[in-house]
LOPARO-411689 format. One record per residue (C-alpha): chain; residue number from 1; x, y, z. Coordinates in steps of 0.001 Angstrom, whole numbers, plus 500000, padded with zeros to 6 digits. Layout:
BEGIN
chain; resi; east; north; up
A; NUM; X; Y; Z;
...
***
This chain:
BEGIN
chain; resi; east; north; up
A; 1; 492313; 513558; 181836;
A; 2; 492251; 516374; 183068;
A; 3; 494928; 517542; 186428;
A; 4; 494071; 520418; 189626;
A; 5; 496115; 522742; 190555;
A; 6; 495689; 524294; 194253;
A; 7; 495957; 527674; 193624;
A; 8; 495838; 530535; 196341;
A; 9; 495966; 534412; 195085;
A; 10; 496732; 536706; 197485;
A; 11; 495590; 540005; 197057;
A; 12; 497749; 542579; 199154;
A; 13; 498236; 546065; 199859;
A; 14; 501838; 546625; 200383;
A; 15; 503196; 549741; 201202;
A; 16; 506418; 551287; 198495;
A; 17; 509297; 551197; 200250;
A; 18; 508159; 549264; 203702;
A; 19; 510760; 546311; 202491;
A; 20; 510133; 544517; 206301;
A; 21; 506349; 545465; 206059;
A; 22; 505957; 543724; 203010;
A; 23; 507695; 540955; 203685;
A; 24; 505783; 540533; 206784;
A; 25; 502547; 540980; 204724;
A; 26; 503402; 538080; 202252;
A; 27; 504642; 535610; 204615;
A; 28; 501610; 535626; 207033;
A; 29; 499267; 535093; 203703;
A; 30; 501752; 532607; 203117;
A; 31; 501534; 530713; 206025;
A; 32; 497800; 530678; 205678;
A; 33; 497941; 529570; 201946;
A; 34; 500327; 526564; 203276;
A; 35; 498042; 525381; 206129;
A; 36; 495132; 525090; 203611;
A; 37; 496829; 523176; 201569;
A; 38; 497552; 525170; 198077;
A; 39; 499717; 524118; 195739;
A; 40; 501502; 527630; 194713;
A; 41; 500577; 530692; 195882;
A; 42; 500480; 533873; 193370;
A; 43; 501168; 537984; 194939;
A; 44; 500950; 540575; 192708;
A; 45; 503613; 542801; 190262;
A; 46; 506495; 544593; 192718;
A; 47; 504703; 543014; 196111;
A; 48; 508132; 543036; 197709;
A; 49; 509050; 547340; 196496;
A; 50; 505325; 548238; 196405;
A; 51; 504120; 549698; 192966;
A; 52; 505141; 551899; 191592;
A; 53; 508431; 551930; 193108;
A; 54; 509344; 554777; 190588;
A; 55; 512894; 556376; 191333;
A; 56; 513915; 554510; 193865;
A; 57; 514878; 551749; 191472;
A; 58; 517396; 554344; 190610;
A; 59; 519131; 553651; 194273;
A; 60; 521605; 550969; 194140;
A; 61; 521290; 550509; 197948;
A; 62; 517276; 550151; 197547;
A; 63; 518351; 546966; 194926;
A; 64; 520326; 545990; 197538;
A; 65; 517792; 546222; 200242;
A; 66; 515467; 544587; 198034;
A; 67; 517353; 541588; 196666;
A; 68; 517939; 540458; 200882;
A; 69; 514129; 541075; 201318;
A; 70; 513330; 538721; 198351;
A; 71; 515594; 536111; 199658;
A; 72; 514033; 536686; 203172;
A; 73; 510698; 535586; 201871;
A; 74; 512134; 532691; 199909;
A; 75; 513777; 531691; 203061;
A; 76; 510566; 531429; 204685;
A; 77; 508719; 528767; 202201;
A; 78; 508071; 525514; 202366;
A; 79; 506041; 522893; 200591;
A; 80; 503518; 525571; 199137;
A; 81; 505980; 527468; 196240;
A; 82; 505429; 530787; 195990;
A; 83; 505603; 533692; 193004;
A; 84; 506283; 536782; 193996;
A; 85; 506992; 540487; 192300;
A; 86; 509941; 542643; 193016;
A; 87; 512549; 545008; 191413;
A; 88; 515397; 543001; 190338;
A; 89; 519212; 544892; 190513;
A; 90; 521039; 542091; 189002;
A; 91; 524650; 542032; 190574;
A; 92; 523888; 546000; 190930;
A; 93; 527124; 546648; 188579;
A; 94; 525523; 546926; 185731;
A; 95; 522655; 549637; 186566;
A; 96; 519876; 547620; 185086;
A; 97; 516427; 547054; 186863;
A; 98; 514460; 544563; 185710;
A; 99; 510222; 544210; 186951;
A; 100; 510428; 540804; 188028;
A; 101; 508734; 537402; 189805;
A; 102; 510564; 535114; 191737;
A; 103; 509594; 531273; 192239;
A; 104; 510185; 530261; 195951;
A; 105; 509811; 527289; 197774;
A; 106; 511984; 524936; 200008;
A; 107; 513631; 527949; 201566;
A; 108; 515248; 528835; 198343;
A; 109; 514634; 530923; 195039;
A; 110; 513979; 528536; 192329;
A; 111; 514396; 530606; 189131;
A; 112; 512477; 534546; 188096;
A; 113; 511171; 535730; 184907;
A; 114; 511918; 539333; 184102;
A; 115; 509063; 541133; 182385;
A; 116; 509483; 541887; 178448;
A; 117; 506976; 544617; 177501;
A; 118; 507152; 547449; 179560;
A; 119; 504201; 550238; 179020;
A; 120; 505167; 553589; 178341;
A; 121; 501395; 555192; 178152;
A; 122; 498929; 556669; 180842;
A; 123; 500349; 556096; 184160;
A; 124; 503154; 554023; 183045;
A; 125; 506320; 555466; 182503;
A; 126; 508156; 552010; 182786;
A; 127; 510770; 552548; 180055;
A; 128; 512394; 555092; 182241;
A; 129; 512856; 552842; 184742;
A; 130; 513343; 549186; 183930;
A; 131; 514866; 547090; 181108;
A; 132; 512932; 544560; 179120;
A; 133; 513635; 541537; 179713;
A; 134; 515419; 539054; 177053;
A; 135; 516099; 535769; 178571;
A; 136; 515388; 532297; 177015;
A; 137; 511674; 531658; 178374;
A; 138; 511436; 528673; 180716;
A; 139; 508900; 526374; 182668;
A; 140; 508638; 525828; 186451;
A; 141; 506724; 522369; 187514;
A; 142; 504786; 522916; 190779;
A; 143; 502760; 520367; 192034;
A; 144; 503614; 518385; 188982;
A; 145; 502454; 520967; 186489;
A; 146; 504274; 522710; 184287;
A; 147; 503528; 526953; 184603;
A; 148; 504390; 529706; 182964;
A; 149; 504756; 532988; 184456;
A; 150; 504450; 536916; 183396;
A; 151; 503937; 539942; 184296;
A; 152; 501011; 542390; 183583;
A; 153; 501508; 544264; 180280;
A; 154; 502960; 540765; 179250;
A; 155; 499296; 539232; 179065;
A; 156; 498354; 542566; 176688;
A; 157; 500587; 541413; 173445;
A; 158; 499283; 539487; 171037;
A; 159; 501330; 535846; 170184;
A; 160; 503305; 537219; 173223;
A; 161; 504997; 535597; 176451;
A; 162; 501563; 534164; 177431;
A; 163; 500920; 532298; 174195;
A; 164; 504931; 531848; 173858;
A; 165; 505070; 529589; 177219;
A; 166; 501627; 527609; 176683;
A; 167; 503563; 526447; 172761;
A; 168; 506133; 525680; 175309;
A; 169; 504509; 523538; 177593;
A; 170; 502845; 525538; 179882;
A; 171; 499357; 523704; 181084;
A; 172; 498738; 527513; 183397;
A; 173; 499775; 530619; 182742;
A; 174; 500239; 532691; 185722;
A; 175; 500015; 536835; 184949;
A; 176; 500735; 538833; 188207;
A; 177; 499570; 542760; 188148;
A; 178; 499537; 546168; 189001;
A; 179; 496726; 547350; 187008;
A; 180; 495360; 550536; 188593;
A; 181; 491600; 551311; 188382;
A; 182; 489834; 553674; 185862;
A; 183; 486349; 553246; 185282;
A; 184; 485428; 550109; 183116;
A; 185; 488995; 548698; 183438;
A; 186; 487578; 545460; 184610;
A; 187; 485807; 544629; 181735;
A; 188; 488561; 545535; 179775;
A; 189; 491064; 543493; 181280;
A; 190; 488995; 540033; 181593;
A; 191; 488162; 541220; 177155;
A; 192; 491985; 541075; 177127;
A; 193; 492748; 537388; 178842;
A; 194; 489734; 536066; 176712;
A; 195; 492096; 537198; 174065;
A; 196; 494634; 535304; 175050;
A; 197; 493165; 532098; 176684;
A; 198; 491797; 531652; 172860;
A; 199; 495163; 531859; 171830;
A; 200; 497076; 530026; 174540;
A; 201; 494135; 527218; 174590;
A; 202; 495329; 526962; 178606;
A; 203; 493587; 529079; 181520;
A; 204; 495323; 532483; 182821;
A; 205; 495716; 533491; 186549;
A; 206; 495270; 537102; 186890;
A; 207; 496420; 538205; 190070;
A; 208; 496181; 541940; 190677;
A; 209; 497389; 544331; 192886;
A; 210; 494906; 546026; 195529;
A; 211; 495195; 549340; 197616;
A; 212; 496222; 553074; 197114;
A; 213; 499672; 554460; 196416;
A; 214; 499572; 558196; 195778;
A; 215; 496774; 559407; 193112;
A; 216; 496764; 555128; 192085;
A; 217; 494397; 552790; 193560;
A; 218; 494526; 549590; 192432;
A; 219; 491191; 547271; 192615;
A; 220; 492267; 543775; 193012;
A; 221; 489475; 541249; 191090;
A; 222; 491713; 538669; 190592;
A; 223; 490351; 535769; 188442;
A; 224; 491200; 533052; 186443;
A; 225; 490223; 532584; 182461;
A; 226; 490105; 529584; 181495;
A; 227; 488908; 527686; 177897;
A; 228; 486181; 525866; 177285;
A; 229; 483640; 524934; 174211;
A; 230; 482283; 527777; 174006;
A; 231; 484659; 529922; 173872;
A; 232; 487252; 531423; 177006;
A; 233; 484789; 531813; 180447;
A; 234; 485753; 533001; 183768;
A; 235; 486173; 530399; 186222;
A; 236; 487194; 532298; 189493;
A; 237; 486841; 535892; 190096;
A; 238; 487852; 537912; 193385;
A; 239; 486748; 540264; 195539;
A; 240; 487375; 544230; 194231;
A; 241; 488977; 546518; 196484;
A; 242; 489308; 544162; 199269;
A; 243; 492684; 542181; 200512;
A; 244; 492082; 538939; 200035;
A; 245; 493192; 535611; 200124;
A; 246; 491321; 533013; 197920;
A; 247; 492307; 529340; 198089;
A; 248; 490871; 526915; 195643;
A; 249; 491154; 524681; 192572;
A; 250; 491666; 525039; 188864;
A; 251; 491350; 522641; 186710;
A; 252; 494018; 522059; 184097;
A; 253; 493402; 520470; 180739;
A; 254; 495397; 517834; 178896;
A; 255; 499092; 518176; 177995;
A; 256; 499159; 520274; 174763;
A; 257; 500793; 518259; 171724;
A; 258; 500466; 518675; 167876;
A; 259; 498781; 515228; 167586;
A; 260; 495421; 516897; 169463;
A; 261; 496197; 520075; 167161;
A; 262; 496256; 522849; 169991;
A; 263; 499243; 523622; 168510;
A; 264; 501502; 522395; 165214;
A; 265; 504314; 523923; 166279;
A; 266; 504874; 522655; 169676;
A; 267; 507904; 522744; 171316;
A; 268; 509195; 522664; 175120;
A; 269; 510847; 525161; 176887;
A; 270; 512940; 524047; 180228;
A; 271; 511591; 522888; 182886;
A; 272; 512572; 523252; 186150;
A; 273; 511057; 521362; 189169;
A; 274; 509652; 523471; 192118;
A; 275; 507561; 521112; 194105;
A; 276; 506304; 517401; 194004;
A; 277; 503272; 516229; 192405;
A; 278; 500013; 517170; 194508;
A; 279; 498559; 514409; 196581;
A; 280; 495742; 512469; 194715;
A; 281; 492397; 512342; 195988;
A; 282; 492045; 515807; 197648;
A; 283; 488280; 517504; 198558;
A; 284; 488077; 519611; 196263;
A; 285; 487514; 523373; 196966;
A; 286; 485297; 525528; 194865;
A; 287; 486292; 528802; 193097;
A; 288; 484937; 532323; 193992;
A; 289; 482735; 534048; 191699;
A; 290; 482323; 537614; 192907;
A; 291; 479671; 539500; 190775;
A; 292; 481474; 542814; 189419;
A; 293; 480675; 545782; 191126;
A; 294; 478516; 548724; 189207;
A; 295; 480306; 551715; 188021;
A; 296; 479118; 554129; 190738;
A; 297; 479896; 551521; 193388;
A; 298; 483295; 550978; 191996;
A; 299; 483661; 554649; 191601;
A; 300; 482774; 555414; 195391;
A; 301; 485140; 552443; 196678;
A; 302; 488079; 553797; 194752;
A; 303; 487722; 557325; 196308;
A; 304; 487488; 555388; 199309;
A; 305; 490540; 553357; 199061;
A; 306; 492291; 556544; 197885;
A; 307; 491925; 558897; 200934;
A; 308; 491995; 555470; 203222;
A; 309; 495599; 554513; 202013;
A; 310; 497080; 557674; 201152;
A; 311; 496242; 558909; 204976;
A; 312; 496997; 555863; 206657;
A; 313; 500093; 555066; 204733;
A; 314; 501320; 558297; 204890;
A; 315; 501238; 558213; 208829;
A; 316; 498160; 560240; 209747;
A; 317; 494513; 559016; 210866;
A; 318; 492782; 562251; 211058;
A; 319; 491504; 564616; 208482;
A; 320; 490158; 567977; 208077;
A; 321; 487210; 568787; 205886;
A; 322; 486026; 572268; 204966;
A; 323; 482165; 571657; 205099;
A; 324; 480485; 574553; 203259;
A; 325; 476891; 573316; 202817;
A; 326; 477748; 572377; 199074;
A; 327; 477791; 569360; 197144;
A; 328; 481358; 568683; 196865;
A; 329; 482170; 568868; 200582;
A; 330; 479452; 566736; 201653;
A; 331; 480838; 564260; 199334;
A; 332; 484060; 564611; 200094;
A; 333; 483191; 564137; 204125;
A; 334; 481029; 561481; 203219;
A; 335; 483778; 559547; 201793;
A; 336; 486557; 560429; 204666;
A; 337; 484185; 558857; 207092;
A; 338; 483594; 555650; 205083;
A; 339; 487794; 555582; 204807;
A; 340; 488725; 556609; 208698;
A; 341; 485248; 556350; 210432;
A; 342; 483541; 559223; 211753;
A; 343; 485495; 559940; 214687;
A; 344; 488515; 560757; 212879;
A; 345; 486946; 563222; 210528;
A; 346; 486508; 567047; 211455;
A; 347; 484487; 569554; 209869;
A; 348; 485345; 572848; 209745;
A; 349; 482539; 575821; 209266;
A; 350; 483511; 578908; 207739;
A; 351; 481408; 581541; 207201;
A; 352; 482022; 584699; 205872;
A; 353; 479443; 587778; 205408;
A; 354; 478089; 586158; 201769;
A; 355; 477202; 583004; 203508;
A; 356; 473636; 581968; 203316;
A; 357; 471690; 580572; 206510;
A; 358; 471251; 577548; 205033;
A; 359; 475131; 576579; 204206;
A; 360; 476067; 576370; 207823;
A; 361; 472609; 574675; 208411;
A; 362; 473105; 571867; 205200;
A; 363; 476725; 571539; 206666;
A; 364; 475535; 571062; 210580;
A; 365; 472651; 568283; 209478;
A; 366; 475120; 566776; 206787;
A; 367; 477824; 566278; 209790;
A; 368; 475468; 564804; 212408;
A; 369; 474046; 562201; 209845;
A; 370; 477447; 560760; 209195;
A; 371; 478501; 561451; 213324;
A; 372; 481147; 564002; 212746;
A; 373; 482364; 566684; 214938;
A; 374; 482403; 570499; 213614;
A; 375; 483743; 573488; 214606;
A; 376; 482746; 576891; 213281;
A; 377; 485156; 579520; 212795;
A; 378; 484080; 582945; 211232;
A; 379; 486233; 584276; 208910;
A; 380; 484390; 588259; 209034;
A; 381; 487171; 589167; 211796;
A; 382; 489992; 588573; 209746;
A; 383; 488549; 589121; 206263;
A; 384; 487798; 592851; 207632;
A; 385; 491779; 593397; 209055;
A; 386; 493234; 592208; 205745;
A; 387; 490810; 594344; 204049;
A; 388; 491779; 596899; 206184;
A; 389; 495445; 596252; 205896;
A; 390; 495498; 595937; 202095;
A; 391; 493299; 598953; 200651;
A; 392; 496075; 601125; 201592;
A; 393; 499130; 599898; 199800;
A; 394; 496705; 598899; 196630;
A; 395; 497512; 602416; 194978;
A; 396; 494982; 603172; 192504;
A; 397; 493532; 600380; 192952;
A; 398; 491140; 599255; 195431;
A; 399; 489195; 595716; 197437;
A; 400; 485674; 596040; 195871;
A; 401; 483010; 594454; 197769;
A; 402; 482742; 590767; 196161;
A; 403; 485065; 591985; 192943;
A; 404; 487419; 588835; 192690;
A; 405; 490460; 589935; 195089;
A; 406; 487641; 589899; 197404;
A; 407; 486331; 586494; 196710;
A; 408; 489908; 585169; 196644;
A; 409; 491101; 586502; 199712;
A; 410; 488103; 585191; 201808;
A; 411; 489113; 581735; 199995;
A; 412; 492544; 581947; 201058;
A; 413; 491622; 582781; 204926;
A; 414; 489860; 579866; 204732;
A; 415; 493151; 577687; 203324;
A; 416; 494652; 579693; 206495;
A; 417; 492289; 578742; 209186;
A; 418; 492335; 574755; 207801;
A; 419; 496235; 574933; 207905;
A; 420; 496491; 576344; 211179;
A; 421; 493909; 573943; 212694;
A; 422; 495573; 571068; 210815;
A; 423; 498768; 572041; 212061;
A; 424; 497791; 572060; 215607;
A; 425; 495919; 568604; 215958;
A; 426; 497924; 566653; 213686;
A; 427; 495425; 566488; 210683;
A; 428; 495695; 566178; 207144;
A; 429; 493411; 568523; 204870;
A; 430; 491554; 567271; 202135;
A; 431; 490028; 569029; 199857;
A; 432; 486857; 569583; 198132;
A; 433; 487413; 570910; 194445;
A; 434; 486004; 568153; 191453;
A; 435; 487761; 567575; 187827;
A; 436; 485350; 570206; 186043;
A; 437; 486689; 572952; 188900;
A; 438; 490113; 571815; 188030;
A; 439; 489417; 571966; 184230;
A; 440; 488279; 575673; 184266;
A; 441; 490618; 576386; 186861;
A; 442; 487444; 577744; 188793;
A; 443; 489341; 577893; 192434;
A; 444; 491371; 580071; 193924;
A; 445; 495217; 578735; 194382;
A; 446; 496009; 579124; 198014;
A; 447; 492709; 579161; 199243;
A; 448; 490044; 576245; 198436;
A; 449; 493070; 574218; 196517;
A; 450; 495416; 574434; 200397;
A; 451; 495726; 570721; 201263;
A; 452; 497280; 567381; 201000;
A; 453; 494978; 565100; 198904;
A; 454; 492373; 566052; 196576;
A; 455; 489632; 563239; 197166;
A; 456; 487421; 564234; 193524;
A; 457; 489961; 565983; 191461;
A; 458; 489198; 563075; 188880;
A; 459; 485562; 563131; 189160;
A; 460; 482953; 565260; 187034;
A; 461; 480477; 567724; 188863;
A; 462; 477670; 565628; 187307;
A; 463; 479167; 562341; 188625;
A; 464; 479280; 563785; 192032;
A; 465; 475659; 564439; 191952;
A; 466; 475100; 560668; 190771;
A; 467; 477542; 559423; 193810;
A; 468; 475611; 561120; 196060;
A; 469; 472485; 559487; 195382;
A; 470; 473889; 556474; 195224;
A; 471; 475346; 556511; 198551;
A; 472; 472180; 557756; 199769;
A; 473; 470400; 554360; 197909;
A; 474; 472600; 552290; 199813;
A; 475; 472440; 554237; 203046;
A; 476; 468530; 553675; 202694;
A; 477; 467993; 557198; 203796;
A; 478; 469292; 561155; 203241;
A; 479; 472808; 560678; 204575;
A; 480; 473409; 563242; 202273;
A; 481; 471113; 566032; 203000;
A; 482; 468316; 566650; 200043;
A; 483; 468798; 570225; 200167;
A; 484; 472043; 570301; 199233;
A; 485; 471699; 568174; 196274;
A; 486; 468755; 570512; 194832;
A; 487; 469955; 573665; 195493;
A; 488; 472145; 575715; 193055;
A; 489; 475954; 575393; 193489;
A; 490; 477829; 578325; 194782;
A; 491; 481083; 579019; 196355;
A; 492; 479383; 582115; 198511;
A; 493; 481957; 584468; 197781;
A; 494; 479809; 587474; 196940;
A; 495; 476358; 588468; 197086;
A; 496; 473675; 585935; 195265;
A; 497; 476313; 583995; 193668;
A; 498; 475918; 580816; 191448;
A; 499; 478436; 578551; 189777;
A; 500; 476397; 579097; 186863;
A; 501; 477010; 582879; 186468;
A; 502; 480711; 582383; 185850;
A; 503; 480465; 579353; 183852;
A; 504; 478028; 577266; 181904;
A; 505; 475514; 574865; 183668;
A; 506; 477506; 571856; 184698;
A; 507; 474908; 569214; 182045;
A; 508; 476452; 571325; 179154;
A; 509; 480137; 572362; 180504;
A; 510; 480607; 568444; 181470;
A; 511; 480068; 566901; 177808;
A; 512; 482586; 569559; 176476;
A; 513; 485132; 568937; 179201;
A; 514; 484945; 565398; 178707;
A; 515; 485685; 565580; 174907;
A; 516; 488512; 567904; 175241;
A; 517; 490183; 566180; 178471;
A; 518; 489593; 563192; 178062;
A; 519; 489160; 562436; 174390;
A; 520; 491328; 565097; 172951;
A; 521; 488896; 566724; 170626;
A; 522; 490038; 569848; 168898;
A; 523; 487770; 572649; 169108;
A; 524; 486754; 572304; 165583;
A; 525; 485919; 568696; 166042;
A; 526; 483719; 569695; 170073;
A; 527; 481660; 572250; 167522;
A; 528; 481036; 570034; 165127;
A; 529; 479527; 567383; 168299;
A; 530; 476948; 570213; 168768;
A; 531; 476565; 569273; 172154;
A; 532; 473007; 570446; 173516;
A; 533; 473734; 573680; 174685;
A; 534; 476759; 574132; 173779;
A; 535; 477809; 577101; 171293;
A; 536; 480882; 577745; 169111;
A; 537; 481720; 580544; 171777;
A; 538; 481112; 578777; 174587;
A; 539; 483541; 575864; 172975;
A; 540; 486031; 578289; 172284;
A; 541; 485661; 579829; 175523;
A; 542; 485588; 576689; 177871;
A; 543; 488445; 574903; 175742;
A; 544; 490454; 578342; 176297;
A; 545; 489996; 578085; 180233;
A; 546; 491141; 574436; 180082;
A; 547; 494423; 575904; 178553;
A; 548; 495079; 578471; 180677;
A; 549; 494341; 576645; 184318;
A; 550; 497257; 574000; 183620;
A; 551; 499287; 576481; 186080;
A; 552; 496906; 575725; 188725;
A; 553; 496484; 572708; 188515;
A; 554; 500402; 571708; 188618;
A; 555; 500407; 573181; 192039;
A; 556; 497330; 571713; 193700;
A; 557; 497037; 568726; 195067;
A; 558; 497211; 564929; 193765;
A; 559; 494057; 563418; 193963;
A; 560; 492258; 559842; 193309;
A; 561; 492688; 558757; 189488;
A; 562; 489150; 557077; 188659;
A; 563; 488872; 558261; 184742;
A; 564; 491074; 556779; 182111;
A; 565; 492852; 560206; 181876;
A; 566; 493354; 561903; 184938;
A; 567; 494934; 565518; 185386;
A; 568; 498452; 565068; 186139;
A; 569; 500243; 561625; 185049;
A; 570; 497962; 561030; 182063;
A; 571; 497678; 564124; 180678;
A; 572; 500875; 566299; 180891;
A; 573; 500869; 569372; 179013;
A; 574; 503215; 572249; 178626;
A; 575; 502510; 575510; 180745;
A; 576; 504331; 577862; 179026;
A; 577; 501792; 576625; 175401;
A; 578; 500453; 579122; 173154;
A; 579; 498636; 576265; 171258;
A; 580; 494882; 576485; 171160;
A; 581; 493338; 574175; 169011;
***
């Protein structure tokens, strides 16, 4: 026969650091999960500290601060028991941190679980900052079922904790998260509990983490794998990049035992009682089942999330766009304005003596279809005094008209003009440069790369093309001016310049940018791809750019991570490197 279990996952966005604001955060979904009824509600990995906490964990005060938060929230249960994520100090004697859940209710913490695989790859750099945990594994019974509970990278090991607590007892498995977003993650993760459900023979919560910290967003779509006859199915699945909180039933199977042969080596783990049985005879409540979002779409809500929680959180609610007429911009504002709303975007108009007619023209239609204010501000004025000012201490050499101390100085008036306007009004500067720029290093430090957040450092020039259609799809008309999607890219910094005159068209540069970045190819191995296009030279050439631009890109901006290997915490190379290869 089989049992329910109420189960509410809450899927919050709290802030690192904001102890009381997160707190505050979990108790009101809380309260909510308690009036409805549920049984146990599950928050995400390091709710309490906010993920990732990263060095503060090394502040014995912060454990401090933390441990009377925890016990704030546990103060503040009741009948509905509660698991919740935090950093764990210990006594605070020792120096070790563990990543940890606690299991509240009654006004009291019941027991935690410290997690025991900690990743060390991509974004994670968890070794450096917790200890894996090592204590006996043990049951809590809420409701009258016996759970098990881990954390994240937990659920990823084979005949690990997951499958370790179900041969223990465990009818649930509950696996709270901070899984950050990269493109096809989803799929990926609900491949992985499949995995394990098949193993465990009992369903898996997955409870995930939801909002932006720094270049991290993390996409929520919680659900719950559970086993059936035909193999391990989902049975609930959340909202993506949403907060959330989803009440409803899961059905648990029958008490494992080595008579029924789930298991023939059986054995049970400690149990400690959390909460009553569940009242019998309940209505029951149905599961979500939220259809997974397309690539683009997900793509387009991470940037979203990104610039919307990075601003916010970081204590500003304007921005500052440069709007140029190009591509990148328009994207770039488009995005700001689905994050803040219109009216606390600004576009700023630059143009210099190279500009076209139609830049300032693409840039003034692109701004009234999204309903954002502009202001143009020439930069001939002061390109002409530094000009002026410069030519005579340049000994032999001289400022050529549109030779690159040319193009780089008009660049870096602009960085000027955004700074000072940003400075005056209170706004934060985003900028406009995508991850095949950033590859090539094709920007000018100073100048286009002057800002605070990087919206599509981690997103391909040929992906930004395919965003903005798809916005303009779901807009149902040209939010996104047409023109500025057909015409060919240029940064406008000399006479009759295109992108494609300094490097290769963006349909062959892409493909060998995306083998070298992101799937660490040699150059040998890129050749031997014979991408379309794509010569031995212009291998060597590109790859060699790639090299030589890690100094620029260590001092721009952190942007949006949306690729499995982003510039900066996933790929970390030397800048002093002579290797080419």
């Amino acid at each position: 026969m089989a049992d329910t279990l109420r189960l509410a996952i809450a899927q919050v966005n709290p802030t690192v650091g904001d102890l009381d604001g997160n707190v505050a955060l979990a108790l009101d979904a809380l309260g909510e999960a308690t009036e409805a009824g549920a049984d146990v509600v599950v928050f995400p990995e390091m709710t309490i500290t906010g993920y990732p906490p990263e060095d503060l964990v090394l502040k014995p005060g912060f454990l401090i601060d933390v441990r009377a938060a925890v016990e704030k929230f546990a103060a503040g249960t009741g009948r509905t028991a509660a698991v919740i994520g935090f950093a764990d100090g210990g006594d605070s004697s020792s120096g070790a941190v563990w990543n940890a859940v606690a299991v509240c209710a009654g006004g009291k913490i019941y027991g935690s679980y410290h997690k025991q695989h900690l990743p060390n790859y991509d974004v994670f750099d968890e070794v450096r900052h917790f200890q894996a945990g090592q204590e006996p594994l043990h049951l809590f019974e809420i409701a009258g079922i016996a759970l098990g509970v881990t954390i994240c990278e937990d659920s990823w090991i084979a005949g690990g904790p997951v499958v370790q607590l179900a041969r223990g007892g465990a009818r649930i498995v509950i696996n709270v998260n901070g899984s950050p977003f990269a493109t096809g993650k989803q799929q990926i993760r609900e491949s992985v509990i499949a995995r394990r459900v098949e193993e465990a023979g009992v369903p898996v919560v997955y409870a995930n983490l939801v909002g932006g910290q720094d270049e991290l967003v993390f996409d929520g779509g919680s659900f719950v794998m559970s086993p059936s006859a035909d193999g391990p199915v989902v049975t609930a699945r959340c909202r993506s990049f949403r907060e959330s909180l989803d009440i409803f039933d899961v059905a648990i199977g029958p008490e494992p035992d080595s008579e029924n042969g789930v298991f023939e080596d059986l054995h049970s783990y400690p149990c400690i009682q959390v909460t009553p049985p569940a009242t019998i005879g309940r209505t029951p409540i149905a599961p979500p089942l939220v259809e997974p979002l397309s690539e683009l779409a997900e793509t387009w809500e991470t940037l979203v999330v990104g610039v919307r929680d990075y601003v916010t959180k970081s204590g500003f609610s304007n921005v500052a766009v440069a709007l140029s007429g190009g591509v990148d911009s328009s994207i770039v504002a488009a995005i700001a304005v689905d994050a803040l709303g219109a009216g606390n975007v600004h576009g700023i108009l630059m143009p210099s003596r190279y500009s076209s007619s139609h830049s300032v023209s693409d840039a003034e239609r692109l701004a009234a279809n999204l309903g954002v204010e502009t202001s143009i501000v020439p930069i001939e004025p002061a390109h002409a005094a530094f000009t002026e000012m410069l030519v005579p201490i340049m000994s032999d050499a001289k400022i050529e008209v549109g030779d690159l101390t040319d193009q780089n100085l008009q660049s870096r008036i602009r960085g000027m003009v955004l700074m000072a306007m940003a400075n005056e009004h209170d706004w934060l500067v985003l900028t406009t440069g995508n991850k095949s720029e950033a590859a090539v290093g094709y920007s000018t430090l100073y100048g286009d790369t002057a800002g605070a957040f990087a919206v599509i450092r981690d997103v391909w020039k040929l992906t930004v093309y395919e965003l903005c259609h798809w916005r303009n799809e779901q807009e149902g008309r040209e939010l996104i001016p047409r023109n500025v999607l057909t015409k060919a890219p240029s940064a406008e910094l000399k006479p009759d310049q295109r992108d494609d005159q300094s490097l290769p068209p963006y349909d062959v540069l892409d493909p060998v940018l995306q083998a070298y970045v992101e799937g660490d190819k040699t150059v040998a191995e890129i050749i031997a791809m014979e991408i379309d296009g794509a010569d031995p030279e212009m291998v060597r050439r590109v790859c060699a750019l790639v090299d030589i631009a890690e100094f620029k890109r260590r001092q721009t901006p952190l942007g949006t991570r949306v690729t499995h290997k982003a510039f900066g915490r996933d790929r970390r190379i030397p800048i002093v490197n002579r290797y080419r290869g």
